[in-house]
py3Dmol code that shows the C-alpha trace and the ligand (Angstrom):
import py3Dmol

protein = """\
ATOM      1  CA  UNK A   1      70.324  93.071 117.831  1.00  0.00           C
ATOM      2  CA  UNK A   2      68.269  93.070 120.770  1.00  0.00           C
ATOM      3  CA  UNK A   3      68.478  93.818 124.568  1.00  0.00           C
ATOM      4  CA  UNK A   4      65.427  92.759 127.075  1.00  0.00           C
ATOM      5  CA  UNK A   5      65.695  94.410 130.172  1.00  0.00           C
ATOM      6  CA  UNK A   6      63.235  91.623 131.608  1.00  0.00           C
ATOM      7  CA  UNK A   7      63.033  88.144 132.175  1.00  0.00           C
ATOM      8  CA  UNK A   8      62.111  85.591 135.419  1.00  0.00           C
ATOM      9  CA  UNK A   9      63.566  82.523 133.775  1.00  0.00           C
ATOM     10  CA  UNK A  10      65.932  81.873 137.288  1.00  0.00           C
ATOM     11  CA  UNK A  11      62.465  82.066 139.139  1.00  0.00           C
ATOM     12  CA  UNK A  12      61.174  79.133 136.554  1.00  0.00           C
ATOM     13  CA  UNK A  13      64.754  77.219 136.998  1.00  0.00           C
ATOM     14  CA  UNK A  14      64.622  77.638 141.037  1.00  0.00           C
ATOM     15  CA  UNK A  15      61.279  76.396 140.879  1.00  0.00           C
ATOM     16  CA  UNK A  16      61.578  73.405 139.052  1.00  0.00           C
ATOM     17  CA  UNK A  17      65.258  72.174 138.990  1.00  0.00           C
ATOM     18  CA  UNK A  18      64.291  69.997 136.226  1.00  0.00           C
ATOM     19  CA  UNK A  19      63.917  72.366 133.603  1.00  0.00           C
ATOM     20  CA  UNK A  20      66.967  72.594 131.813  1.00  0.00           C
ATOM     21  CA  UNK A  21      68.102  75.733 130.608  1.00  0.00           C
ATOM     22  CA  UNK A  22      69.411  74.549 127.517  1.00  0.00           C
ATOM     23  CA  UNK A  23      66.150  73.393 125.854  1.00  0.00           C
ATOM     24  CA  UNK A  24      63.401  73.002 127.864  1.00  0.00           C
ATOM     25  CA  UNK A  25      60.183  73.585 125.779  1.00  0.00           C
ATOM     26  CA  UNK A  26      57.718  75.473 128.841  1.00  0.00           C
ATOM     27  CA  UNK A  27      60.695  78.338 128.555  1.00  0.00           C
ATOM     28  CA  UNK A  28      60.476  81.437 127.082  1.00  0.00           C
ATOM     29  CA  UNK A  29      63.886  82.119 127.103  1.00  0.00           C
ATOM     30  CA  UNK A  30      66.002  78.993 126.912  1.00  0.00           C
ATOM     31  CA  UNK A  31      69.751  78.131 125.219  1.00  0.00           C
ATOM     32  CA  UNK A  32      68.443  76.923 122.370  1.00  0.00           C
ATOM     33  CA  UNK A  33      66.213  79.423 121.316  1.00  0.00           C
ATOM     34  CA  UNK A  34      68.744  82.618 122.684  1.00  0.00           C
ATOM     35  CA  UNK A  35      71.209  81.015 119.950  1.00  0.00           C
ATOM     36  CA  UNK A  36      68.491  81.496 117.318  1.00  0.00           C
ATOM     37  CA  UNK A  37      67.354  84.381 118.218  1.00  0.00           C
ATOM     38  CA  UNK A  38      67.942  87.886 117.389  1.00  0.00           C
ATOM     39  CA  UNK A  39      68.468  88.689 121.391  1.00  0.00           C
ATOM     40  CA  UNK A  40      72.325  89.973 122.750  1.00  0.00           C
ATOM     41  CA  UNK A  41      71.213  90.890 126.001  1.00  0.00           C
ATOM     42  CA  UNK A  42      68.807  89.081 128.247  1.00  0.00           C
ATOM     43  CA  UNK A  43      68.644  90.290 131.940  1.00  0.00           C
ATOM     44  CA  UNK A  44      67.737  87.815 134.324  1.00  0.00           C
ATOM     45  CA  UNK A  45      66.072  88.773 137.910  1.00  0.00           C
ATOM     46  CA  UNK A  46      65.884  86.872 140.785  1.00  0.00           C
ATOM     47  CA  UNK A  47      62.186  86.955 141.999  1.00  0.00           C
ATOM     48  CA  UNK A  48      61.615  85.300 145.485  1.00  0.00           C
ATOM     49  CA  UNK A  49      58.299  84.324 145.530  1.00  0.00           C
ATOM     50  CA  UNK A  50      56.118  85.805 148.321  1.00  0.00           C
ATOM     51  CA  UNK A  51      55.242  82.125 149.516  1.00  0.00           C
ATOM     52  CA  UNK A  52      59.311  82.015 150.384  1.00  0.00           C
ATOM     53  CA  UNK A  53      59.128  82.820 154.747  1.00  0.00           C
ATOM     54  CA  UNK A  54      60.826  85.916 155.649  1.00  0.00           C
ATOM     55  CA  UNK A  55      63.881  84.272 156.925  1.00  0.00           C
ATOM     56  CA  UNK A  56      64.561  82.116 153.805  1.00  0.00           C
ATOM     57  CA  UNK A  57      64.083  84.898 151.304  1.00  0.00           C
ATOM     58  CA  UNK A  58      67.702  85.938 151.501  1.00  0.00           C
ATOM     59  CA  UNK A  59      68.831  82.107 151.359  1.00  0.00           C
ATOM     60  CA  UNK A  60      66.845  81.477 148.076  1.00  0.00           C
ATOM     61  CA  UNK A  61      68.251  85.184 146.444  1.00  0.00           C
ATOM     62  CA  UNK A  62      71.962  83.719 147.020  1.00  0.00           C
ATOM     63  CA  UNK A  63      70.380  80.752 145.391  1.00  0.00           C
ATOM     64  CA  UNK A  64      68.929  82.423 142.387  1.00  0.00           C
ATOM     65  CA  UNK A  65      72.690  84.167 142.082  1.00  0.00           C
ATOM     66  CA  UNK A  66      74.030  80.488 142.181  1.00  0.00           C
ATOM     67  CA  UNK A  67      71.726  78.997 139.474  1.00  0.00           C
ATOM     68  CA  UNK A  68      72.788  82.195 136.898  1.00  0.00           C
ATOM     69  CA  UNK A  69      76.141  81.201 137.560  1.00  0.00           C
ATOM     70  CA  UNK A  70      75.791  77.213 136.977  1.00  0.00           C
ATOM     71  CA  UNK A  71      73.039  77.143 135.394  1.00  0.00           C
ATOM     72  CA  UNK A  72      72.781  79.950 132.665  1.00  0.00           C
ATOM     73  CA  UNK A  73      76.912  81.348 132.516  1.00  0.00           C
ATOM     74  CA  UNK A  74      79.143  78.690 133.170  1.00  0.00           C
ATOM     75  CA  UNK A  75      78.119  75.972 130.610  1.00  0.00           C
ATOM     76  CA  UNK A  76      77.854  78.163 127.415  1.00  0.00           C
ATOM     77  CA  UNK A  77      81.074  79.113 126.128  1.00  0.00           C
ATOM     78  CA  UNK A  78      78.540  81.976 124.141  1.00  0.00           C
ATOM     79  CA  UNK A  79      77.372  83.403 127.218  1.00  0.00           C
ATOM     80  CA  UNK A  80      79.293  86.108 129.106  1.00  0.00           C
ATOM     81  CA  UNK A  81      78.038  87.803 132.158  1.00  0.00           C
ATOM     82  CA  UNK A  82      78.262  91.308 131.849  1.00  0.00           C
ATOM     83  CA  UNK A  83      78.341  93.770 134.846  1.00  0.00           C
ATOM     84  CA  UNK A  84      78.977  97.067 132.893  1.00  0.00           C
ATOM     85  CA  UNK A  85      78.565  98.976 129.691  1.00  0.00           C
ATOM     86  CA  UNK A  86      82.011  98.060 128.353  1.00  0.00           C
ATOM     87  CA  UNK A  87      81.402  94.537 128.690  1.00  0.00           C
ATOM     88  CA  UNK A  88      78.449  94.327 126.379  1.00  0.00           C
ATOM     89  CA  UNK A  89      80.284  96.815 124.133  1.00  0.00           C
ATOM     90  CA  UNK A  90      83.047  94.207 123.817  1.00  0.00           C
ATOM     91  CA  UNK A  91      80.681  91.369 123.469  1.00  0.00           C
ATOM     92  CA  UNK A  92      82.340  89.388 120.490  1.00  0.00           C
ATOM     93  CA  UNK A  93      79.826  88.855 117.326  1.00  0.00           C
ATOM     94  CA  UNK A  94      79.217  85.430 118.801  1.00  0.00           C
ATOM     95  CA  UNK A  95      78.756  85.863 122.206  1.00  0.00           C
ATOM     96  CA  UNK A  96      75.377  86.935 124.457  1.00  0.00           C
ATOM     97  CA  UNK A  97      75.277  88.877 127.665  1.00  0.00           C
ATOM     98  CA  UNK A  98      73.604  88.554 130.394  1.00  0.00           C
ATOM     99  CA  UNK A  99      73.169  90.648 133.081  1.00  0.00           C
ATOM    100  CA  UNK A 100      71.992  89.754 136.469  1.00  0.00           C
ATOM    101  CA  UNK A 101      68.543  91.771 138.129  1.00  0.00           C
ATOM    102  CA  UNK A 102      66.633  91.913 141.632  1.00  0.00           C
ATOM    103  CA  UNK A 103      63.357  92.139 141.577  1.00  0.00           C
ATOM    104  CA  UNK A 104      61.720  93.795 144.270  1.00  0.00           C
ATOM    105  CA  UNK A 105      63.821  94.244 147.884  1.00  0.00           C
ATOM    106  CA  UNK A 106      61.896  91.902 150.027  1.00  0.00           C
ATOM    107  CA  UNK A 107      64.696  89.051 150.349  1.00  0.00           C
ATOM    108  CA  UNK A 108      67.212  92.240 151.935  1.00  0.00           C
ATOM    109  CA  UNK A 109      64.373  92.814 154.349  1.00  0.00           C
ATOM    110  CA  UNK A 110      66.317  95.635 156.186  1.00  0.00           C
ATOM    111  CA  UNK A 111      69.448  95.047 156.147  1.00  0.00           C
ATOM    112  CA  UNK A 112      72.064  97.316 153.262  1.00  0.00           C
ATOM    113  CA  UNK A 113      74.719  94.419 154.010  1.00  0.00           C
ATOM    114  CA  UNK A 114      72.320  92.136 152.186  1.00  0.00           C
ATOM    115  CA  UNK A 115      72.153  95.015 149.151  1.00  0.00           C
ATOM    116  CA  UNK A 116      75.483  95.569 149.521  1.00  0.00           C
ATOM    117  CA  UNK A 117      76.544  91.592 149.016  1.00  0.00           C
ATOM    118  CA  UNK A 118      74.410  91.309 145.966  1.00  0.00           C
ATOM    119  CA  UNK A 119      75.763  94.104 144.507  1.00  0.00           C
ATOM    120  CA  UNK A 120      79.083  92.685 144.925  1.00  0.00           C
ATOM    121  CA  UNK A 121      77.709  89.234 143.295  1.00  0.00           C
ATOM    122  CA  UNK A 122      76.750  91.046 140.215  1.00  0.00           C
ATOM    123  CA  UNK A 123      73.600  92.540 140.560  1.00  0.00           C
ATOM    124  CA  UNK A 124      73.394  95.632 138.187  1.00  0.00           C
ATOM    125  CA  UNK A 125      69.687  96.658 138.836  1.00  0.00           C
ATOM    126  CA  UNK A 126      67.301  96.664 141.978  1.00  0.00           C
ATOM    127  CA  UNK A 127      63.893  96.701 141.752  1.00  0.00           C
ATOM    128  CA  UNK A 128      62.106  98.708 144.960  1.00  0.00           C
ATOM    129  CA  UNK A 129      59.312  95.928 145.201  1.00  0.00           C
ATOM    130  CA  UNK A 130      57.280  93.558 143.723  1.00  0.00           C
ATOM    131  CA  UNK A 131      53.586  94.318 144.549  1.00  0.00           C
ATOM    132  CA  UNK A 132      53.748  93.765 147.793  1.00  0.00           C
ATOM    133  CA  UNK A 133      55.111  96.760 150.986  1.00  0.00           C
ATOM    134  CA  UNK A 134      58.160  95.573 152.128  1.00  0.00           C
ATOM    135  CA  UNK A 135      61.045  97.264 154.070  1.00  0.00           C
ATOM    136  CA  UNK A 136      61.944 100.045 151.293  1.00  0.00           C
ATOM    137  CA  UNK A 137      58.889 101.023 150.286  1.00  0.00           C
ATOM    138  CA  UNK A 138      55.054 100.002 149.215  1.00  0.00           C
ATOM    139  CA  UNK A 139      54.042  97.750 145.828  1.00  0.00           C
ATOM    140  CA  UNK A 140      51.425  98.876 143.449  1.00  0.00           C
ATOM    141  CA  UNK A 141      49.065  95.770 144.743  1.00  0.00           C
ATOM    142  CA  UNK A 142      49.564  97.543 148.912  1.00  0.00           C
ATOM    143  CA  UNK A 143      46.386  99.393 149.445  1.00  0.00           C
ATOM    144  CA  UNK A 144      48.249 101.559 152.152  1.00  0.00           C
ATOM    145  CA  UNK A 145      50.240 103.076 149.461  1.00  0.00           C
ATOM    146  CA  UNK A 146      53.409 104.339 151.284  1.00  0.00           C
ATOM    147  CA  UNK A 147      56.271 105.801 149.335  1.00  0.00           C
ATOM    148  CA  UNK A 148      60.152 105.294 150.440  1.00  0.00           C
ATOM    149  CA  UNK A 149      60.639 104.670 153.928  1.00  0.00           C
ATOM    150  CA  UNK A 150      63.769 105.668 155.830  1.00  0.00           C
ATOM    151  CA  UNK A 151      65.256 102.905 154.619  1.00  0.00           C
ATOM    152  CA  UNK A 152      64.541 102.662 151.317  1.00  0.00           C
ATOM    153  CA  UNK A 153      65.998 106.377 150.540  1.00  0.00           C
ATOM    154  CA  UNK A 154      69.560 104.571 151.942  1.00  0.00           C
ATOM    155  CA  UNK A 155      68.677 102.059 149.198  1.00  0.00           C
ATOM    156  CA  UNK A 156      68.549 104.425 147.002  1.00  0.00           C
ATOM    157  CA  UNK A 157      71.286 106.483 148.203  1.00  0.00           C
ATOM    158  CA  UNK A 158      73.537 103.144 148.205  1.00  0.00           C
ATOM    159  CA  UNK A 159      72.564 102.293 144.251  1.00  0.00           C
ATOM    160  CA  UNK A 160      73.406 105.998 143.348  1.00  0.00           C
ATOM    161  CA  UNK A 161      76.574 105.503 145.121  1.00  0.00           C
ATOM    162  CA  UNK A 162      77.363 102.640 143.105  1.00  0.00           C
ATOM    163  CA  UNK A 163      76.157 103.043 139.808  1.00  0.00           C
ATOM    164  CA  UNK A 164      73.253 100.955 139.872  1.00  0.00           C
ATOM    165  CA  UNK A 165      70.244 100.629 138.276  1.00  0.00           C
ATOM    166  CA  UNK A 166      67.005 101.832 140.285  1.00  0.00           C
ATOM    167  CA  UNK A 167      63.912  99.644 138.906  1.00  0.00           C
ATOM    168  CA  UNK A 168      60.777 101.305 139.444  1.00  0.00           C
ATOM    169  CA  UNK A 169      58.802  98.788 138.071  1.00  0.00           C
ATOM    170  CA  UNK A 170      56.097  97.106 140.759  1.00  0.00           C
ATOM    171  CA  UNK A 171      56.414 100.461 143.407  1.00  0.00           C
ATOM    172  CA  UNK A 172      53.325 102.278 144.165  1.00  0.00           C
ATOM    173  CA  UNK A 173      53.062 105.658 142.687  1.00  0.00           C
ATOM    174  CA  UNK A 174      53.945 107.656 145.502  1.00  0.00           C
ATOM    175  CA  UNK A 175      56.623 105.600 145.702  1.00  0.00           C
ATOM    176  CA  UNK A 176      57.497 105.925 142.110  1.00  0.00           C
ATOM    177  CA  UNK A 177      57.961 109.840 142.859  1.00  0.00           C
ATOM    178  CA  UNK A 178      59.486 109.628 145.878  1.00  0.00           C
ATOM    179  CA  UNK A 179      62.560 107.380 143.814  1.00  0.00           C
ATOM    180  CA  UNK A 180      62.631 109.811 140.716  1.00  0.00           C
ATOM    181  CA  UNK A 181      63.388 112.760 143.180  1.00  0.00           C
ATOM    182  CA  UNK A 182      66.086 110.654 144.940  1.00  0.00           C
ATOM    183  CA  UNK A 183      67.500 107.963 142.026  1.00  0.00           C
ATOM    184  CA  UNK A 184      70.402 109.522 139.440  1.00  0.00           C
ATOM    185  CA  UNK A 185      70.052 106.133 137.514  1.00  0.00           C
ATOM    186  CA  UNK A 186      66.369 105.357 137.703  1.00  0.00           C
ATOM    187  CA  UNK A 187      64.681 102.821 135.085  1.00  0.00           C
ATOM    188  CA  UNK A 188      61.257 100.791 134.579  1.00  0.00           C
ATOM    189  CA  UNK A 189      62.447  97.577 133.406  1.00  0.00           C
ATOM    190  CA  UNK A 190      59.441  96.257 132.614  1.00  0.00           C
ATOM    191  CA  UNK A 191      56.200  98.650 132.475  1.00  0.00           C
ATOM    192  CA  UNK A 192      53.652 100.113 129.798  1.00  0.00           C
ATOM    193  CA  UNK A 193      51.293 103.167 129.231  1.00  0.00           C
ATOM    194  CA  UNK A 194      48.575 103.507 131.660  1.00  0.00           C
ATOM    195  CA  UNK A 195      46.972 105.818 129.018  1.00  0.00           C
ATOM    196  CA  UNK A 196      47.043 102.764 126.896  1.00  0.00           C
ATOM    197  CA  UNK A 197      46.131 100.925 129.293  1.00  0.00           C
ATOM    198  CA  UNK A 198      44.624 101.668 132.716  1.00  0.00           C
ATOM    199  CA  UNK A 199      46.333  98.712 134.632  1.00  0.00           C
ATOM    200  CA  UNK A 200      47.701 100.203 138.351  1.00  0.00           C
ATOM    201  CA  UNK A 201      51.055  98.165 137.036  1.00  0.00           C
ATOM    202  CA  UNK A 202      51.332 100.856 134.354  1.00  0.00           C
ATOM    203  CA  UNK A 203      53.060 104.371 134.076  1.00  0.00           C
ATOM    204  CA  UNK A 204      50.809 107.392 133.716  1.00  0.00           C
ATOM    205  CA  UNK A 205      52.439 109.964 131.355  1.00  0.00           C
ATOM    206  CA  UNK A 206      53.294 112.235 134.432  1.00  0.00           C
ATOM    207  CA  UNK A 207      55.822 109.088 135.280  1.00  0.00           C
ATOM    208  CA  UNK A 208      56.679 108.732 131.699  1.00  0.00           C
ATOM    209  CA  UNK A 209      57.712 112.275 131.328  1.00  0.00           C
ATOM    210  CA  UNK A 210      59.232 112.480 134.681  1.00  0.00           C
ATOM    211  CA  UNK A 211      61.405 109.135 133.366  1.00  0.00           C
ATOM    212  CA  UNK A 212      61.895 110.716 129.990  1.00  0.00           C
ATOM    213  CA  UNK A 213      63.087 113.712 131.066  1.00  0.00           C
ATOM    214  CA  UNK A 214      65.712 111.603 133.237  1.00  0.00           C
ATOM    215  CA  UNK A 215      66.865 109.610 130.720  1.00  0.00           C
ATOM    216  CA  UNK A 216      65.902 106.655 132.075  1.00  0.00           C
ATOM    217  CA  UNK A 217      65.302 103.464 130.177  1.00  0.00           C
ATOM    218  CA  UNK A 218      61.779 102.443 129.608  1.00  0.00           C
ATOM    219  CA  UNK A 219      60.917  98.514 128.917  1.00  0.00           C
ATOM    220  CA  UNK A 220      57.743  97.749 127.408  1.00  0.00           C
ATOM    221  CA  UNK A 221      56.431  94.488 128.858  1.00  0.00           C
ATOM    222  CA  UNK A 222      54.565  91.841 127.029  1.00  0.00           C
ATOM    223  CA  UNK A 223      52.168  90.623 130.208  1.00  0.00           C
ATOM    224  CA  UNK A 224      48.951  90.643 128.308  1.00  0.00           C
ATOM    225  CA  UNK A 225      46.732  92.562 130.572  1.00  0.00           C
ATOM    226  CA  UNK A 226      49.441  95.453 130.925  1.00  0.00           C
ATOM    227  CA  UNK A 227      48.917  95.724 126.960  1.00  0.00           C
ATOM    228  CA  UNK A 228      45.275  96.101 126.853  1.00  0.00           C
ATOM    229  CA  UNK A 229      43.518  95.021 130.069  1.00  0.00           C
ATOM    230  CA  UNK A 230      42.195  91.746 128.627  1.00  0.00           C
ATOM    231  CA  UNK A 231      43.169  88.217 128.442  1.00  0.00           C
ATOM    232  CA  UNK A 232      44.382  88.463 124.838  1.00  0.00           C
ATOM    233  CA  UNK A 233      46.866  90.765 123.643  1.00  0.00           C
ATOM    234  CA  UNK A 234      48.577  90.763 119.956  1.00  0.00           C
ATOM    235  CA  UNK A 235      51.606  92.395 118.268  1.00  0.00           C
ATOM    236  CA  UNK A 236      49.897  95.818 117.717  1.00  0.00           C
ATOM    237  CA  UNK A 237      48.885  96.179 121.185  1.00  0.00           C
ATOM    238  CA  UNK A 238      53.651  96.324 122.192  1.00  0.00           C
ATOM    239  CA  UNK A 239      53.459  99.408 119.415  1.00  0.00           C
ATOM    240  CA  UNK A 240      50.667 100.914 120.628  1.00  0.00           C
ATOM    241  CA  UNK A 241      52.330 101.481 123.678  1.00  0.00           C
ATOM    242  CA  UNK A 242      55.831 102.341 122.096  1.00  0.00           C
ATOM    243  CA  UNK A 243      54.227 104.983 119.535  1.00  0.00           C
ATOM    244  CA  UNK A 244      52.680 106.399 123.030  1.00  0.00           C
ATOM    245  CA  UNK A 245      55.860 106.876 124.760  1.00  0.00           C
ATOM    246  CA  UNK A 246      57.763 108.085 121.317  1.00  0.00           C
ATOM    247  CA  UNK A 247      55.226 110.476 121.224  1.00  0.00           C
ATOM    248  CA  UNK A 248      55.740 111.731 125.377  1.00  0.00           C
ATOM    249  CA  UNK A 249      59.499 112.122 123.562  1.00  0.00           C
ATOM    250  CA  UNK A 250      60.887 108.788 124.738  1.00  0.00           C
ATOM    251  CA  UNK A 251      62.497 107.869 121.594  1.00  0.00           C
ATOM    252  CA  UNK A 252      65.843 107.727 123.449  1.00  0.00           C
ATOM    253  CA  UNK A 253      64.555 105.837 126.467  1.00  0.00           C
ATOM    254  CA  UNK A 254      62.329 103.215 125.348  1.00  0.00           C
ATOM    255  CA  UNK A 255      63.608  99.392 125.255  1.00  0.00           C
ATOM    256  CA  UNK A 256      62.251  96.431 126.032  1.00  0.00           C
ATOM    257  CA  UNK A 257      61.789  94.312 129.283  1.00  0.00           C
ATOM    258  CA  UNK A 258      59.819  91.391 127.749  1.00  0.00           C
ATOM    259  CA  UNK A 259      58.817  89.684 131.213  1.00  0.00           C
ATOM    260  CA  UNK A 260      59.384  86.409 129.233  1.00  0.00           C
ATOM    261  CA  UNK A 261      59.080  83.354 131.875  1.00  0.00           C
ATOM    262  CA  UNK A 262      57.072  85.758 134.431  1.00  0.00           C
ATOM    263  CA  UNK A 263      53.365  85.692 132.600  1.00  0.00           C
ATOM    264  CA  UNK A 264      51.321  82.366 131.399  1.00  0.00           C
ATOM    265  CA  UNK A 265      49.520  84.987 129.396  1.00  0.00           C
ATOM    266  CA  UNK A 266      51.339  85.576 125.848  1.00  0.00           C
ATOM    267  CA  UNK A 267      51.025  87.762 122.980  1.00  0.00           C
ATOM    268  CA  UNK A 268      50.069  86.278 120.010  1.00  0.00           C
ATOM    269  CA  UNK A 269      52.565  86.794 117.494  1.00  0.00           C
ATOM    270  CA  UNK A 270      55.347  87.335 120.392  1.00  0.00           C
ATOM    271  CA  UNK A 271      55.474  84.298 122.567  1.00  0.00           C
ATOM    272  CA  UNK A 272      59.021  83.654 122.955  1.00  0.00           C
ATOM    273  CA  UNK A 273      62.459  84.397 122.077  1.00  0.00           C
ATOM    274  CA  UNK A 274      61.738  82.842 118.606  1.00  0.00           C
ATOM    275  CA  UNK A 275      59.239  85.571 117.571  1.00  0.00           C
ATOM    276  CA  UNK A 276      61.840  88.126 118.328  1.00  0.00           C
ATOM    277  CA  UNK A 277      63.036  88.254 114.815  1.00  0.00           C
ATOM    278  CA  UNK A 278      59.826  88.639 113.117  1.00  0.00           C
ATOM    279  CA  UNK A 279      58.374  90.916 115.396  1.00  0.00           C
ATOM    280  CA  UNK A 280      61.044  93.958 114.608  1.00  0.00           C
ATOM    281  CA  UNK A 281      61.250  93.179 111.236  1.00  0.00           C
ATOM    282  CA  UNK A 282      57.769  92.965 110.095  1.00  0.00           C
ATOM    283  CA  UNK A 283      56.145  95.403 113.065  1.00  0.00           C
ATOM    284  CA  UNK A 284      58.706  97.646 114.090  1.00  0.00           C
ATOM    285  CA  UNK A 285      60.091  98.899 111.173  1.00  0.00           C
ATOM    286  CA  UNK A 286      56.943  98.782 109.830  1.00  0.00           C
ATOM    287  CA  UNK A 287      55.737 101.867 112.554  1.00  0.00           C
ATOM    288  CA  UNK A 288      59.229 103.276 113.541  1.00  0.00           C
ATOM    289  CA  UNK A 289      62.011 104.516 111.660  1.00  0.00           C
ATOM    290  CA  UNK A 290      65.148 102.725 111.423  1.00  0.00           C
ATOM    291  CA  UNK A 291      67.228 105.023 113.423  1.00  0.00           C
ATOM    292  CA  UNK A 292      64.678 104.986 116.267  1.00  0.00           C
ATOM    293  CA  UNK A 293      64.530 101.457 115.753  1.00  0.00           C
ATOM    294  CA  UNK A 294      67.986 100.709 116.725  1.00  0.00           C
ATOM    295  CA  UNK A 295      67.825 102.836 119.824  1.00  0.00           C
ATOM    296  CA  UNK A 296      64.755 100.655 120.959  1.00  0.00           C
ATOM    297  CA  UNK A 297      66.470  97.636 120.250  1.00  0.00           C
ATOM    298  CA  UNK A 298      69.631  97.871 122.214  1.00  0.00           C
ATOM    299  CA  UNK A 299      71.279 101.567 121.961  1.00  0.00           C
ATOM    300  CA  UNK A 300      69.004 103.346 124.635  1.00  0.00           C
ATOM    301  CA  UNK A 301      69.578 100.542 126.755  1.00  0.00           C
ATOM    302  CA  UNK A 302      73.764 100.302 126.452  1.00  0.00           C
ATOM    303  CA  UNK A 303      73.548 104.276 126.681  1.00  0.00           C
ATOM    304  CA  UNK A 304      71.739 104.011 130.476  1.00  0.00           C
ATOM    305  CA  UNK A 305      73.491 101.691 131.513  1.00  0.00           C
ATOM    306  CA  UNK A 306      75.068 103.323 135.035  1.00  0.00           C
ATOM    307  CA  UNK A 307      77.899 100.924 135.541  1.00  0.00           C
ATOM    308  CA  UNK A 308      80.340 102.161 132.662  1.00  0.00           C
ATOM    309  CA  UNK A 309      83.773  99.841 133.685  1.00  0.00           C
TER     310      UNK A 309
END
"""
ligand_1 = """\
1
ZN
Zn 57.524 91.834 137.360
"""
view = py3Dmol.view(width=600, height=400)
view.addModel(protein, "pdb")
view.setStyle({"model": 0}, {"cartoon": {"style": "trace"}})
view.addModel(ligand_1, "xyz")
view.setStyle({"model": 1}, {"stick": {}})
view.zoomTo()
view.show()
């Protein structure tokens, strides 16, 4: 059993409403290959792409919500939403979960209604940016490099409040601190070692630790140049990173957050849902022991989960 923490297949579905979700071949994560795979949990964020204008960035989040409902939940029988711990703890053998993600607070601009209404449609984790400043606080890619503003410590305040998820993922490192102080239920859905590899997108061990010694969940991402800087990354480059934050003491917050459907970069050896299986049986358990292999998997992620019922 796995859980990702990661994946941008709504952006790929809202971009293209030809791609079906039930077997196109230029997804990642698609029907047919969730059913063979080895995956219970997928999260799925809405991204709104920066070349969305200010005004409509709201309108195409409410959209994203829409095309999880119709377009991922409704039509499988298999696939449940889940909006709390208990509902992927009573996940039947047969039956997925998925769980519904923002990434980045640009489309609430600065409004907490907007927050507050996808939080009511389901959203269980908010990511602070993308790369980009915007209202709550400043992206890795801003060269002002502004932590929380006024606004984004209600944001943070409000997902406290409510049992959500606060995704650190994307914000700039004083932002990053500025979060950890304020978030009881922070996470890094999908980020890697910067002492693996120096990418700004990456989490230094002072933000490792400072995660770790949250219990927060930690994702490891696949996006090649997170892994090793170059355009080719490979199987040992994901344990690298895991045996790095194991060895910070994050064997009971590391996970996954794949970023499947988010990068045209792969890793060889892990370039979709249908390497999934081969990957933890031949690599994982290969480097990691089995109980800290299950906790990876899916345990450290169930345990974190802020929204119990
Ligand atoms: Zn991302």
């Amino acid at each position: 059993m796995i859980i990702d923490a990661h994946c941008d297949v709504l952006w790929k579905l809202w971009e293209n409403p030809e791609r079906s979700f039930f077997n196109s071949s230029d997804l990642q994560v698609n029907f047919e290959k969730w059913m063979r795979s080895p995956v219970k949990v997928q999260c799925f964020a809405i991204f709104v792409p920066e070349t969305v204008a200010g005004a409509a960035q709201f309108d195409v989040a409410l959209e994203m919500v829409q095309l999880f409902k119709e377009r991922i939940i409704d039509p499988y029988k298999e696939i449940v939403w889940v909006k709390n711990q208990e509902d992927i703890l009573s996940l039947a053998p047969n039956e997925r979960g998925a769980v519904l993600t923002l990434e980045g607070c640009h489309p609430i601009s600065d409004q907490i209604s907007r927050l507050k209404t996808l939080i009511q449609l389901g959203v269980r984790a908010v990511g602070l940016t993308w790369n980009q400043g915007n209202a709550v606080a400043d992206g890795v890619g801003e060269s002002r490099g502004a932590g929380l503003t006024d606004f984004g410590k209600e944001v943070v305040y409000y997902l406290n409040q409510e049992r959500i998820w606060t995704d650190v993922s994307h914000v700039s490192y004083k932002g990053f601190w500025d979060a950890i102080q304020l978030a009881e239920y922070p996470m890094a859905s999908h980020s890697n070692a910067y002492a693996v590899a120096p990418h700004p997108r990456n989490l230094d061990d002072a933000q490792l630790r400072a995660l770790i010694e949250k219990r927060a969940f930690i994702g490891v991402t696949y996006v090649t140049e997170f892994l090793n800087l170059s355009l080719e990354a490979f199987r040992k480059d994901v344990v690298r990173h895991m045996k790095h934050i194991i060895n910070l003491g994050g064997e009971n917050s590391l996970g996954f957050g794949s970023d499947f459907d988010g990068t045209d970069k792969v890793v060889t050896g892990l370039e979709d849902y249908t390497d999934y299986e081969s990957f933890i049986s031949q690599m994982v358990t290969t480097h990691f022991k089995g109980e800290t292999v299950k906790k990876v998997c899916y345990e450290n992620f169930i345990r974190t989960f802020p929204r119990k019922i």
